[in-house]
FIKOLZA-1660 file (N, C-alpha, C; in steps of 0.1 Angstrom, whole numbers, plus 5000, padded with zeros to 4 digits):
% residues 242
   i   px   py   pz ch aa at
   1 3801 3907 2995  A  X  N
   1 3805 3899 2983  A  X CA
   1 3794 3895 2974  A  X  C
   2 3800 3887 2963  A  X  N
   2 3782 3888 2952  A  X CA
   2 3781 3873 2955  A  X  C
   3 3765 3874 2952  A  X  N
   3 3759 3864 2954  A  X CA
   3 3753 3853 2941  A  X  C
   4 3765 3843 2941  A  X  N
   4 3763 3831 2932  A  X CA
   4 3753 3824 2924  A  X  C
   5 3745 3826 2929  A  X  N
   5 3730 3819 2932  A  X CA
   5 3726 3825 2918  A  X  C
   6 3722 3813 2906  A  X  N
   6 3713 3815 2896  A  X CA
   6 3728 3818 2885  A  X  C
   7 3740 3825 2893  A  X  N
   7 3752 3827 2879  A  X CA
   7 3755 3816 2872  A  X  C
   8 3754 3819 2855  A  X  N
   8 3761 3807 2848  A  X CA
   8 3773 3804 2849  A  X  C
   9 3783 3795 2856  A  X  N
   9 3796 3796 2857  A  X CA
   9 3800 3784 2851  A  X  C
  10 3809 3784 2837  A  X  N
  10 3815 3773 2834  A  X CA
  10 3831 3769 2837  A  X  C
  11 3832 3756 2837  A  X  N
  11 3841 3749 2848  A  X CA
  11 3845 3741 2835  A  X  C
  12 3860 3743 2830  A  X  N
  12 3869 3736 2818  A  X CA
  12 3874 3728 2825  A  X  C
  13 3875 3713 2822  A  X  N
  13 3880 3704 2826  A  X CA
  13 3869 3698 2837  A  X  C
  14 3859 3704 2838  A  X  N
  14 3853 3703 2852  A  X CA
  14 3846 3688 2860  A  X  C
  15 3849 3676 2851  A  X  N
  15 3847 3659 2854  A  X CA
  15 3853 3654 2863  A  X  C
  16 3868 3661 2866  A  X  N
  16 3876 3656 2874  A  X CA
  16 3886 3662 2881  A  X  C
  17 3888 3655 2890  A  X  N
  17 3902 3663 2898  A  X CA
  17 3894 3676 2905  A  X  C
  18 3905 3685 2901  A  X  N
  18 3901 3702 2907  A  X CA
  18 3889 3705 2902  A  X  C
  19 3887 3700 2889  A  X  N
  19 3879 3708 2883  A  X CA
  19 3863 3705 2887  A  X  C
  20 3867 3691 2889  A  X  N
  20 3850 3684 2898  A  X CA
  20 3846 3689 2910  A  X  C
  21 3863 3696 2922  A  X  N
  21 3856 3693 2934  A  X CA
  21 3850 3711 2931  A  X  C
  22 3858 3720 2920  A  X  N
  22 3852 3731 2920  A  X CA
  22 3837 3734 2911  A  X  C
  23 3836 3726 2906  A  X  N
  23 3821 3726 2900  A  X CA
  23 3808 3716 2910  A  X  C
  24 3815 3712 2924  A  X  N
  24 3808 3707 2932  A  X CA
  24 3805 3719 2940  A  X  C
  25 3818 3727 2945  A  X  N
  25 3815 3735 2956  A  X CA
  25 3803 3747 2950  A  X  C
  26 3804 3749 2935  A  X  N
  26 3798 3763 2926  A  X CA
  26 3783 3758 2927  A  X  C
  27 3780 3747 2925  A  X  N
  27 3768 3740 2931  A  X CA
  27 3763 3740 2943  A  X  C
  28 3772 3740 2953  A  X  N
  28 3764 3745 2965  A  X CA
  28 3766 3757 2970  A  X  C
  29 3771 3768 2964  A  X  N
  29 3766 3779 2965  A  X CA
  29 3758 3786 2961  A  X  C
  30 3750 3778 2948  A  X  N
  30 3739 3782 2941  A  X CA
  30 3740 3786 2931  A  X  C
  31 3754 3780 2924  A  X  N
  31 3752 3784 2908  A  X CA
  31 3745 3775 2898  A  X  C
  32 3746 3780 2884  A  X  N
  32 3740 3769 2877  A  X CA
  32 3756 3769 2867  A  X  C
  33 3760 3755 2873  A  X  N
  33 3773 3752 2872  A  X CA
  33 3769 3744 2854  A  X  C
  34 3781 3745 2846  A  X  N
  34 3785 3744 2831  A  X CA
  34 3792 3734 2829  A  X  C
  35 3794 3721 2827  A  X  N
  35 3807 3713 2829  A  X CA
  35 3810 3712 2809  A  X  C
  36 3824 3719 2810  A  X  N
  36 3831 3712 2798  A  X CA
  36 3840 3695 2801  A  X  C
  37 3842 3691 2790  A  X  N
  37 3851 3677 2795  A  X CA
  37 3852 3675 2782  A  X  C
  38 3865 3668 2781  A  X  N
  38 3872 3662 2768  A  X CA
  38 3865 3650 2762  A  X  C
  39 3876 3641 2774  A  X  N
  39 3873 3626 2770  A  X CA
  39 3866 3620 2781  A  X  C
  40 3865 3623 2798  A  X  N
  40 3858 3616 2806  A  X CA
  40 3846 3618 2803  A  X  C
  41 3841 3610 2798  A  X  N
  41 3824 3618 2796  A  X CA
  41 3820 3606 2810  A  X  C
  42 3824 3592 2814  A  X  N
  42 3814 3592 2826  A  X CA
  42 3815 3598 2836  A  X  C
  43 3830 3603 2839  A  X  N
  43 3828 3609 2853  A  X CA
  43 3824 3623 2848  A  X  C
  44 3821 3633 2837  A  X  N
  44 3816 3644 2836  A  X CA
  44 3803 3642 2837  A  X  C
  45 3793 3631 2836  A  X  N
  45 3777 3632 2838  A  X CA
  45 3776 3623 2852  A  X  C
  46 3787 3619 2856  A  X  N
  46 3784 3618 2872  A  X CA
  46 3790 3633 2881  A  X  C
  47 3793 3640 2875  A  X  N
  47 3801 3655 2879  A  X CA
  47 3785 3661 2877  A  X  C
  48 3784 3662 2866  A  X  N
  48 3768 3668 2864  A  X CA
  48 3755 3664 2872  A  X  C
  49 3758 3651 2872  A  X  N
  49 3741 3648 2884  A  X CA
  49 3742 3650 2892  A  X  C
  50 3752 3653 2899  A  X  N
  50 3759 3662 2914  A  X CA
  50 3755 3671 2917  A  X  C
  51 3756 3679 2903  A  X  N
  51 3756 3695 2903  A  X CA
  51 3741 3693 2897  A  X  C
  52 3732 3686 2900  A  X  N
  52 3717 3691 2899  A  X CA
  52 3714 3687 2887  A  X  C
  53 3721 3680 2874  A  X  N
  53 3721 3682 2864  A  X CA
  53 3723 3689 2853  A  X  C
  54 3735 3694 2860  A  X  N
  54 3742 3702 2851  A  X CA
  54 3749 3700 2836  A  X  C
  55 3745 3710 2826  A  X  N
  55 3745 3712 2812  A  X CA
  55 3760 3708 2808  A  X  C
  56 3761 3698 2801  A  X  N
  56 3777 3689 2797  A  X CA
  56 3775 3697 2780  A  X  C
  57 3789 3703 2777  A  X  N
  57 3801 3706 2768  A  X CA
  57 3809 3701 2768  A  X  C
  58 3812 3690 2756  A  X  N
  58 3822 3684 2754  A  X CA
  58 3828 3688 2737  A  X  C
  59 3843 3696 2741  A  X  N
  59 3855 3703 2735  A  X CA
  59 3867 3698 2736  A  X  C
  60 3871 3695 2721  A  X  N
  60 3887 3696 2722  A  X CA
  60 3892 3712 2725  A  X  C
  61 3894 3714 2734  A  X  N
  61 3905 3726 2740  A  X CA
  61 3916 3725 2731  A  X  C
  62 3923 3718 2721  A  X  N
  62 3932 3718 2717  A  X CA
  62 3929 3725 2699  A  X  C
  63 3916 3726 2703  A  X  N
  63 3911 3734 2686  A  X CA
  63 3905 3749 2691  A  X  C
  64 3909 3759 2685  A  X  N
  64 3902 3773 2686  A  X CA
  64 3888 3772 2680  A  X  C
  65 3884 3760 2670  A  X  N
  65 3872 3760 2663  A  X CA
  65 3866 3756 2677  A  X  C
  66 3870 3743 2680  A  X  N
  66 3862 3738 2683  A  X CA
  66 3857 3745 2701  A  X  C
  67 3867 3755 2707  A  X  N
  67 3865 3765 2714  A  X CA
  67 3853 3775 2713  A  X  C
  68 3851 3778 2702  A  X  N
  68 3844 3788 2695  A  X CA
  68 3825 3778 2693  A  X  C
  69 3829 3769 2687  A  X  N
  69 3817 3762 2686  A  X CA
  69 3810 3758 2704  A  X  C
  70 3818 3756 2708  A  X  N
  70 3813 3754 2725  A  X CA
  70 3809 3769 2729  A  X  C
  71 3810 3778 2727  A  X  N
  71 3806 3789 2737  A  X CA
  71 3794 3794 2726  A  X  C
  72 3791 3787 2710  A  X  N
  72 3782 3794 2705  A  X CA
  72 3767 3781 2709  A  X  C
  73 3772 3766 2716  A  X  N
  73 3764 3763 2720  A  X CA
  73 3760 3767 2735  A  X  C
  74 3769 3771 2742  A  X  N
  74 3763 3778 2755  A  X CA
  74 3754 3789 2755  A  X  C
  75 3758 3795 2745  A  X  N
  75 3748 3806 2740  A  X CA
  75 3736 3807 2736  A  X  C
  76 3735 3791 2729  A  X  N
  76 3725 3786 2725  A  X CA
  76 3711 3783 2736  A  X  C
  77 3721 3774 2747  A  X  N
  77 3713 3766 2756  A  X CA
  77 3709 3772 2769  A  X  C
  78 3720 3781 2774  A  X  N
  78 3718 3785 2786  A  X CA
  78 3713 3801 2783  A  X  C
  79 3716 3804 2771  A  X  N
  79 3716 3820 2770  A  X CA
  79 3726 3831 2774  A  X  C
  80 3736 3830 2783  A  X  N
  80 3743 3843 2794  A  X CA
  80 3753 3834 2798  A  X  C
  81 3765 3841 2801  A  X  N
  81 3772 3832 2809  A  X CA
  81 3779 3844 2822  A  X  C
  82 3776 3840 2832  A  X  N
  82 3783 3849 2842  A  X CA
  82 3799 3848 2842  A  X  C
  83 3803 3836 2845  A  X  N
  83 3819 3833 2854  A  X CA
  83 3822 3822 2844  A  X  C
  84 3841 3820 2844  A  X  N
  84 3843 3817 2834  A  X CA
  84 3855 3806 2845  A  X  C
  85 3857 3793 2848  A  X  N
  85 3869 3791 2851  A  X CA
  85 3875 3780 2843  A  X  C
  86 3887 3786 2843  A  X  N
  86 3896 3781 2833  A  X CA
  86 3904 3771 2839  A  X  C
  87 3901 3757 2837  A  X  N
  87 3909 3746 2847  A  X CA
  87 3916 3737 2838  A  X  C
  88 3910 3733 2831  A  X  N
  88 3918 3722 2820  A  X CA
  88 3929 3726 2819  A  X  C
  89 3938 3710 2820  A  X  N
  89 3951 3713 2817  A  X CA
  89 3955 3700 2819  A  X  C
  90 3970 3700 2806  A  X  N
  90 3977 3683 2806  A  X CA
  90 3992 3690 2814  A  X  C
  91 3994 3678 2817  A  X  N
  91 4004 3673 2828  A  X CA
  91 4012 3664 2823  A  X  C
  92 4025 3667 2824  A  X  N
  92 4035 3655 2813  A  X CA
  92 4052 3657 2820  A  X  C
  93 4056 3646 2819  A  X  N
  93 4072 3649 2823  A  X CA
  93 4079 3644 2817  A  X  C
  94 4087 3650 2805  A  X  N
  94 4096 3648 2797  A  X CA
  94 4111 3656 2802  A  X  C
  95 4119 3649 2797  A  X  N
  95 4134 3656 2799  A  X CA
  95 4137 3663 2790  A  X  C
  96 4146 3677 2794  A  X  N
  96 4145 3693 2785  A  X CA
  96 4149 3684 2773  A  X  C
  97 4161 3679 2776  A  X  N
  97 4168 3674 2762  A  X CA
  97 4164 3663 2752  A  X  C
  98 4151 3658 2761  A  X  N
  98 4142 3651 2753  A  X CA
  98 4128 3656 2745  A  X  C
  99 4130 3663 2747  A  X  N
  99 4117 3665 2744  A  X CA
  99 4116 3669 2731  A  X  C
 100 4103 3669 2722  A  X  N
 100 4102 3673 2713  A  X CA
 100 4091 3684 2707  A  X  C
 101 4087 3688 2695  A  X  N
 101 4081 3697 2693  A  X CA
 101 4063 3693 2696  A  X  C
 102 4063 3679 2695  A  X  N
 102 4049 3677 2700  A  X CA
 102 4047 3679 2711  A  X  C
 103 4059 3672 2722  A  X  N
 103 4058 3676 2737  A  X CA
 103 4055 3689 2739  A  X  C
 104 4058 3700 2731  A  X  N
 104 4055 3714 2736  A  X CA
 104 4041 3718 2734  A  X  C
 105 4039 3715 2722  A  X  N
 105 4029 3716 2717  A  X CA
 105 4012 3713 2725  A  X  C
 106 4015 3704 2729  A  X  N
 106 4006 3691 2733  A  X CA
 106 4001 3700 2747  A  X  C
 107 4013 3705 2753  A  X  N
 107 4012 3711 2766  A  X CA
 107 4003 3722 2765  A  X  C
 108 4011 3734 2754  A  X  N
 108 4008 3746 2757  A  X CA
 108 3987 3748 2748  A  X  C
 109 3987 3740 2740  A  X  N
 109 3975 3744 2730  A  X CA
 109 3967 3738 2743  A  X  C
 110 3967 3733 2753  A  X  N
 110 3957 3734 2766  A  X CA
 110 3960 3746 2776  A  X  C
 111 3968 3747 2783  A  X  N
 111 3975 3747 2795  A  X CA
 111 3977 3764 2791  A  X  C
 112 3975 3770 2780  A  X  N
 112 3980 3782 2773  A  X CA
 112 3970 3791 2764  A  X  C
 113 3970 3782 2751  A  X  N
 113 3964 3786 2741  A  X CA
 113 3951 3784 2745  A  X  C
 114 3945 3781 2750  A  X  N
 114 3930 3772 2752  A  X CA
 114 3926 3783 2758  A  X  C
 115 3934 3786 2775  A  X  N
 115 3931 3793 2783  A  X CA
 115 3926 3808 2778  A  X  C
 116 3936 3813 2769  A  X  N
 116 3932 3827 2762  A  X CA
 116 3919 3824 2753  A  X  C
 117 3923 3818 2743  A  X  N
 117 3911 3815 2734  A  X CA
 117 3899 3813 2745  A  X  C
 118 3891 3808 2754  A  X  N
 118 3881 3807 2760  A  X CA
 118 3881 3814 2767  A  X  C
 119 3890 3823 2777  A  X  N
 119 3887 3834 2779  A  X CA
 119 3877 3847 2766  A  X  C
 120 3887 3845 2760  A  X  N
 120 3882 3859 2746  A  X CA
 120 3864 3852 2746  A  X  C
 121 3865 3839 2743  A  X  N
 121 3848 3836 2735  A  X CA
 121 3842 3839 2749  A  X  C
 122 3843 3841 2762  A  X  N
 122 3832 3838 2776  A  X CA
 122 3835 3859 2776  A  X  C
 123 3844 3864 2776  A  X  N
 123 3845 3877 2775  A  X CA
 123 3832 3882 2762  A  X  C
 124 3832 3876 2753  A  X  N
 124 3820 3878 2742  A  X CA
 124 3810 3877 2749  A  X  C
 125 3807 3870 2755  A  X  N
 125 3793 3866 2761  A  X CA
 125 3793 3877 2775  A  X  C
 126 3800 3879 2783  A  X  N
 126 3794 3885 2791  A  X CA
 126 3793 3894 2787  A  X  C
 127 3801 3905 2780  A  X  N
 127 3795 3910 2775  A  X CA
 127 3780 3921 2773  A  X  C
 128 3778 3910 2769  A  X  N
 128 3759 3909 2768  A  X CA
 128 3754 3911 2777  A  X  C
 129 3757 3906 2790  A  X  N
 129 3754 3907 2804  A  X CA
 129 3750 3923 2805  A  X  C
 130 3743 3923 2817  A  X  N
 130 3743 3939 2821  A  X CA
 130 3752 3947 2824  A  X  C
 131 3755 3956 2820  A  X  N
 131 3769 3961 2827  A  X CA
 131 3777 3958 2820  A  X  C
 132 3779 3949 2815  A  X  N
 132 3789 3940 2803  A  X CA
 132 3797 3933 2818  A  X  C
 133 3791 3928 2825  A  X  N
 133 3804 3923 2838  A  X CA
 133 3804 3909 2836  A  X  C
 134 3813 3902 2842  A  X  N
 134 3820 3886 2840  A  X CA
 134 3826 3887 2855  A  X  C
 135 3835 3872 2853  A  X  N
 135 3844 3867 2865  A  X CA
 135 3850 3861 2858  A  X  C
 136 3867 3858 2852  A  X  N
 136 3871 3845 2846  A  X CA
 136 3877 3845 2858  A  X  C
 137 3882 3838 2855  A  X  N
 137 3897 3828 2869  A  X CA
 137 3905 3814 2862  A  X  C
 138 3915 3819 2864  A  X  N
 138 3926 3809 2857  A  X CA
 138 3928 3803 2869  A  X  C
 139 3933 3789 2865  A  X  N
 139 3939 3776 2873  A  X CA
 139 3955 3781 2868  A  X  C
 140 3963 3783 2874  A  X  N
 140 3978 3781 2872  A  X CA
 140 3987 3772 2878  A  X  C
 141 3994 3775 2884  A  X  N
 141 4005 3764 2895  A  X CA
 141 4013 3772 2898  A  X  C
 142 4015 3764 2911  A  X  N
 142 4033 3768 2917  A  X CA
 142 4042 3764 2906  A  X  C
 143 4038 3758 2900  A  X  N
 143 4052 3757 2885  A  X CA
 143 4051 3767 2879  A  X  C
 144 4040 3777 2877  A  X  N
 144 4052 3788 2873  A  X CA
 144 4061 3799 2883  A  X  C
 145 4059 3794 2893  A  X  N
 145 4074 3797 2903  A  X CA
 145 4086 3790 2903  A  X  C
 146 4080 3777 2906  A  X  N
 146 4091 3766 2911  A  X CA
 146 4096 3760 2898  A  X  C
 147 4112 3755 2902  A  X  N
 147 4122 3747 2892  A  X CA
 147 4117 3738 2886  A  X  C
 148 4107 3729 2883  A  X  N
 148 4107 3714 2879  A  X CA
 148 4116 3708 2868  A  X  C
 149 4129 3705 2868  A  X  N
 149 4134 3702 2857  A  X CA
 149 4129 3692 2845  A  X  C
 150 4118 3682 2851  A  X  N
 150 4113 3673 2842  A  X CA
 150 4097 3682 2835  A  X  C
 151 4095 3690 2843  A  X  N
 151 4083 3695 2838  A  X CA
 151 4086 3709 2833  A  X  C
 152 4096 3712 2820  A  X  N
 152 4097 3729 2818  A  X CA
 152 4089 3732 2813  A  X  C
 153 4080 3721 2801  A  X  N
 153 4074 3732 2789  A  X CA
 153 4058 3732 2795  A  X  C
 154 4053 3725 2811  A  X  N
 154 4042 3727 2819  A  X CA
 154 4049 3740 2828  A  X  C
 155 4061 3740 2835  A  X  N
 155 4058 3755 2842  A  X CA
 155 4063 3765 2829  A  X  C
 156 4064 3766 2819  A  X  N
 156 4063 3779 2809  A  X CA
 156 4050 3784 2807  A  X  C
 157 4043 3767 2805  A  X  N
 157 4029 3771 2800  A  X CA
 157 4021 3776 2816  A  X  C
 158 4025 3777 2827  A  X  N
 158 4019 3778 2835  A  X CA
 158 4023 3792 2842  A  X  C
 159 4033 3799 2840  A  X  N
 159 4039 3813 2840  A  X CA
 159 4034 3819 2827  A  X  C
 160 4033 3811 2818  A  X  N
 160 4020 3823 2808  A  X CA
 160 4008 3826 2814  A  X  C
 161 3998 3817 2818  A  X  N
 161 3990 3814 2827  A  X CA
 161 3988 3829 2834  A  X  C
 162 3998 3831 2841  A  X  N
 162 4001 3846 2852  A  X CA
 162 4004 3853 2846  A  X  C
 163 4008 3858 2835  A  X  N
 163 4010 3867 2825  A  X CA
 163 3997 3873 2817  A  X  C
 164 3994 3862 2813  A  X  N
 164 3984 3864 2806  A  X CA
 164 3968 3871 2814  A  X  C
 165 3967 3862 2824  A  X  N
 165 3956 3871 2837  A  X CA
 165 3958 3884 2835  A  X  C
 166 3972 3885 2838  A  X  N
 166 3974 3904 2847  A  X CA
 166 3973 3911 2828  A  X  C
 167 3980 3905 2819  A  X  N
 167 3976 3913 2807  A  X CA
 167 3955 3914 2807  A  X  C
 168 3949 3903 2808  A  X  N
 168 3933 3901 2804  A  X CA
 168 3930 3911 2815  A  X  C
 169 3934 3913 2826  A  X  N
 169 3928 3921 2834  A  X CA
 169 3929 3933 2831  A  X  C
 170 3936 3939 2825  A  X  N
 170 3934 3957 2816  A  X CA
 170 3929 3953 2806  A  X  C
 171 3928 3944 2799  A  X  N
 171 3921 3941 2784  A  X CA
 171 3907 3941 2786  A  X  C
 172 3898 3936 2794  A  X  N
 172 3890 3932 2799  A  X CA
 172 3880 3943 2810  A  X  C
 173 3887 3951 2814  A  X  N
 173 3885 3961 2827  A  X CA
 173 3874 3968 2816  A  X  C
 174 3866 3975 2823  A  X  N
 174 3861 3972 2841  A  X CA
 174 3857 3963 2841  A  X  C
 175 3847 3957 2832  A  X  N
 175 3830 3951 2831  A  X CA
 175 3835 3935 2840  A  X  C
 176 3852 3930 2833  A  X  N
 176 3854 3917 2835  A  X CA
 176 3865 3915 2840  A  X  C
 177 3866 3910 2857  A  X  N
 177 3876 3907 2864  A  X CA
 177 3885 3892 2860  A  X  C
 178 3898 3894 2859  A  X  N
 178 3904 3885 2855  A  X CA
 178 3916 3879 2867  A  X  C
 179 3916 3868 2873  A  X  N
 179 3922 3868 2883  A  X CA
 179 3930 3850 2886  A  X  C
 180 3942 3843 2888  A  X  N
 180 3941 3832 2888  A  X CA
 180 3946 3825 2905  A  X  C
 181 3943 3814 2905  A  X  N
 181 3947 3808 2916  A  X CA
 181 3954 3794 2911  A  X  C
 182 3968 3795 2918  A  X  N
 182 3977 3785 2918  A  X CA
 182 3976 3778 2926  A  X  C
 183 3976 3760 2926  A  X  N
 183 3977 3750 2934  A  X CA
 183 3989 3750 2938  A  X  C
 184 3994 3741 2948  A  X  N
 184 4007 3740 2954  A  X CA
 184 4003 3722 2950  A  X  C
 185 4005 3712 2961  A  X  N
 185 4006 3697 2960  A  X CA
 185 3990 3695 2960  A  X  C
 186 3982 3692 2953  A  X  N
 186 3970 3687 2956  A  X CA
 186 3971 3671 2945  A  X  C
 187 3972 3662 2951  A  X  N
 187 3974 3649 2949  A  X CA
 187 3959 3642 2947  A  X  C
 188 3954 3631 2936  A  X  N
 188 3946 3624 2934  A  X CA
 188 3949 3611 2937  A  X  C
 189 3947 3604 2925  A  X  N
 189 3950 3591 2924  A  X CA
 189 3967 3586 2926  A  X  C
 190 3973 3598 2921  A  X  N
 190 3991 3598 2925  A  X CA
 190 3990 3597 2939  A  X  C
 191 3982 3597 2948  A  X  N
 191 3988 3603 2961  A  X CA
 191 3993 3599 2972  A  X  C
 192 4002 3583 2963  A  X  N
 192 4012 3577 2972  A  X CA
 192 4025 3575 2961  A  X  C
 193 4024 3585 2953  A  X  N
 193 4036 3586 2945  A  X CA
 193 4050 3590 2954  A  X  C
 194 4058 3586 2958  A  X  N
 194 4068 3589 2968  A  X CA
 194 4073 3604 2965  A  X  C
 195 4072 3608 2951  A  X  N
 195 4078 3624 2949  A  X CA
 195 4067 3637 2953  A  X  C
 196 4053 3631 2950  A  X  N
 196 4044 3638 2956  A  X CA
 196 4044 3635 2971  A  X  C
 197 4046 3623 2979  A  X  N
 197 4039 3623 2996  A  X CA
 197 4059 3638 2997  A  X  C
 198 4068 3636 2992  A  X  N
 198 4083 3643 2996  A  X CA
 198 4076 3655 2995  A  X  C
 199 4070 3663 2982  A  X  N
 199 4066 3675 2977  A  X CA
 199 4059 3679 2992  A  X  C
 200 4049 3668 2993  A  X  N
 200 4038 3674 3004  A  X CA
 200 4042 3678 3018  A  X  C
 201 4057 3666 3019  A  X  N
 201 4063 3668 3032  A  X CA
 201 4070 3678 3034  A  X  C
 202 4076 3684 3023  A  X  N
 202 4084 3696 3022  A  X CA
 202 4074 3712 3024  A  X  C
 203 4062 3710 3022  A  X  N
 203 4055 3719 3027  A  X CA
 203 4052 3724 3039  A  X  C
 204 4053 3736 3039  A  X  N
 204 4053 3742 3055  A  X CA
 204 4040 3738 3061  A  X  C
 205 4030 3735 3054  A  X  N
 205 4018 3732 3056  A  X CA
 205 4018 3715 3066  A  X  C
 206 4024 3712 3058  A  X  N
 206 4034 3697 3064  A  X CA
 206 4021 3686 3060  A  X  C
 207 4016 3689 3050  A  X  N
 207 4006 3681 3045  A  X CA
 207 4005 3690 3026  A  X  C
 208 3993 3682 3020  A  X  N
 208 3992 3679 3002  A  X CA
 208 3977 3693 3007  A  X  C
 209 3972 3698 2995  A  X  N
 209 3963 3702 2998  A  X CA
 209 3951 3695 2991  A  X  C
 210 3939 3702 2991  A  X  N
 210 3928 3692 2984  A  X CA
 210 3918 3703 2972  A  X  C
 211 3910 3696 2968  A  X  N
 211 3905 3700 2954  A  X CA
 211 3899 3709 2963  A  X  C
 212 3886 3709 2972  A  X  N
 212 3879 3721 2979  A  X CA
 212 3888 3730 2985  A  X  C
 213 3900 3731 2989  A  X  N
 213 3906 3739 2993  A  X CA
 213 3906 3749 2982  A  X  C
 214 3911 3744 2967  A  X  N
 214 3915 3751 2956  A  X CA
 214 3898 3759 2955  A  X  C
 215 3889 3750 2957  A  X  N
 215 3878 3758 2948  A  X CA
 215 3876 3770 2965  A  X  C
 216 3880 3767 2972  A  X  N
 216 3873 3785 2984  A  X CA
 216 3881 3794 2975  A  X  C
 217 3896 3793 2971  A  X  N
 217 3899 3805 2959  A  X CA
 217 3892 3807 2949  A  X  C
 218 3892 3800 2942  A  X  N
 218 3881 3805 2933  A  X CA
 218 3871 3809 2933  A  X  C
 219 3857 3803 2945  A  X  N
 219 3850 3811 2953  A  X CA
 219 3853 3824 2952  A  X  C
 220 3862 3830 2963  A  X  N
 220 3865 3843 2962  A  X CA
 220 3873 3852 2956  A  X  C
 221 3872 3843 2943  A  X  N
 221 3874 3856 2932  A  X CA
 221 3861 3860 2922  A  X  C
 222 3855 3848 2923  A  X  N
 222 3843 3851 2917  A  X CA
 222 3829 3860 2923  A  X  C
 223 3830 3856 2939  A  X  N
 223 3822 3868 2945  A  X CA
 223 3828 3881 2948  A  X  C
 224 3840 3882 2945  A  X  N
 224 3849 3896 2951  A  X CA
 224 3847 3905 2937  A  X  C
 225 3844 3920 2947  A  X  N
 225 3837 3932 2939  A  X CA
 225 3847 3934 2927  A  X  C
 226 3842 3943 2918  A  X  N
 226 3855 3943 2905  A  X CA
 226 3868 3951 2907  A  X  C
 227 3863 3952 2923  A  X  N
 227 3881 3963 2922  A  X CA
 227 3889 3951 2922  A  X  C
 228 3889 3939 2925  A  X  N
 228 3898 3923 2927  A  X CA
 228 3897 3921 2912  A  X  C
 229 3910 3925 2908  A  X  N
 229 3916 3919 2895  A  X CA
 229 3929 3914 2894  A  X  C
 230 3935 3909 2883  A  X  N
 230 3949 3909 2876  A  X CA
 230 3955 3902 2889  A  X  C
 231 3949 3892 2903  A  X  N
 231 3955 3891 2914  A  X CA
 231 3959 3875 2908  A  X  C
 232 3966 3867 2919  A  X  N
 232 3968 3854 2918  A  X CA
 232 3974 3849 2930  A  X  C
 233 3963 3842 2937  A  X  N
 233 3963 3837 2951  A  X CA
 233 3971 3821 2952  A  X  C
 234 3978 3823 2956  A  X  N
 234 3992 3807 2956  A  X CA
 234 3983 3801 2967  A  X  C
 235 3978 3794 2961  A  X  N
 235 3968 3780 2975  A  X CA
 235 3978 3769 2977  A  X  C
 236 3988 3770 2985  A  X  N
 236 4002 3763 2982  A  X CA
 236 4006 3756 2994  A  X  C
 237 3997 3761 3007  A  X  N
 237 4004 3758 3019  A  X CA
 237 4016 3762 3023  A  X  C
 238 4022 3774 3019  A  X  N
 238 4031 3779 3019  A  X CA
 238 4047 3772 3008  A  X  C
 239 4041 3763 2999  A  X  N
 239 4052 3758 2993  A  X CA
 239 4063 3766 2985  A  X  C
 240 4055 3777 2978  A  X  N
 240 4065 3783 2976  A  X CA
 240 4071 3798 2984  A  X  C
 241 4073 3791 2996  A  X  N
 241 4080 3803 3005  A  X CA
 241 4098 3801 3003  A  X  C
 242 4105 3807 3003  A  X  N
 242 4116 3806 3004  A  X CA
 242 4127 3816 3012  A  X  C
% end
């Protein structure tokens, strides 16, 4: 498998949650880990002094400009970018019949639009690379499997997600493997919310999973040779078995 050590790999969303414990683990395998962040800027430069002092990008994901201006300062500062993961994303529960056109909105220009658009700008850059080779990796969910009736327009935007991969993965081929990994229950600060401890219990796993759990998937999609594409590994504890 390839060896991490010295790859640029930037981590969207990467301050918190998944996105922290996977820009912690990219750090100890020897990358030189990228953190973008919205609005946590303290826990993104306590994410960064972690990771060695790792180079902070701060983007609205919800602008294509401002997408565009972030990878022309990575270009700037780091020079190259190896690996691309794509984690940011909002989380909202509205009722179908409530909802309105910002609700959609609000979801997908992260959770969707963001994901492609920063894919396309880190596909520019590698590029450049030798070979022209990359690694992106989408964050998706078991919502785009599972029913959530209060969450439709997060599992639409999250079944695009899986769509969209397996389309980037011929778009992209050879130079740049495109591949995502779905969380099942990975619980934070919710994680005595009674619907998440049920969600967790209802897993065959018979437990929630955790942020390092998610990042060994993305681990090994980013060291796995280029024939691993267009895949999407359900890190779910078996939740969505049926």
């Amino acid at each position: 498998m390839r060896d991490l050590t010295g790859q640029s790999i930037l981590v969207t969303g990467g301050a918190r949650r998944i996105g922290r414990a996977i820009a912690l683990r990219l750090h100890r395998e020897g990358a030189q880990v990228l953190i973008h962040y919205g609005t946590s800027e303290e826990e993104a430069r306590r994410t960064a002094e972690e990771c060695g002092g790792a180079p902070l990008f701060r983007a609205n994901l919800g602008s294509v400009e401002a997408i565009g201006a972030m990878f022309g300062e990575i270009e700037a500062q780091v020079g190259r970018l190896d690996g691309l993961v794509n984690n940011a994303a909002r989380f909202a529960g509205v009722a179908a019949l409530e909802m309105t056109e910002a609700d959609w909105d609000s979801i997908h220009a992260v959770n969707l639009k963001a994901v492609f658009f920063c894919a396309q700008q880190a596909a520019l850059l590698m590029r450049k690379n030798a070979g022209g080779e990359g690694r992106i990796v989408n964050i998706s969910s078991m919502g785009a499997y599972l029913t959530w009736p209060e969450h439709v327009h997060y599992c639409a935007s999250k079944a695009g997600v899986v769509s969209l991969t397996r389309s980037l993965a011929k778009a992209l081929a050879p130079g740049i493997t495109v591949n995502s990994v779905a969380p099942g229950v990975v619980p934070f600060e919710e994680s005595e919310d009674p619907r998440i401890v049920a969600m967790a219990a209802a897993t065959p796993a018979g437990r929630a999973g955790t942020g390092e759990e998610i990042a060994e998937g993305v681990v090994y999609f980013l060291k796995a040779s280029g024939f691993v594409t267009g895949q999407v590994l359900q890190v779910d504890g078996g939740l969505g078995l049926r």
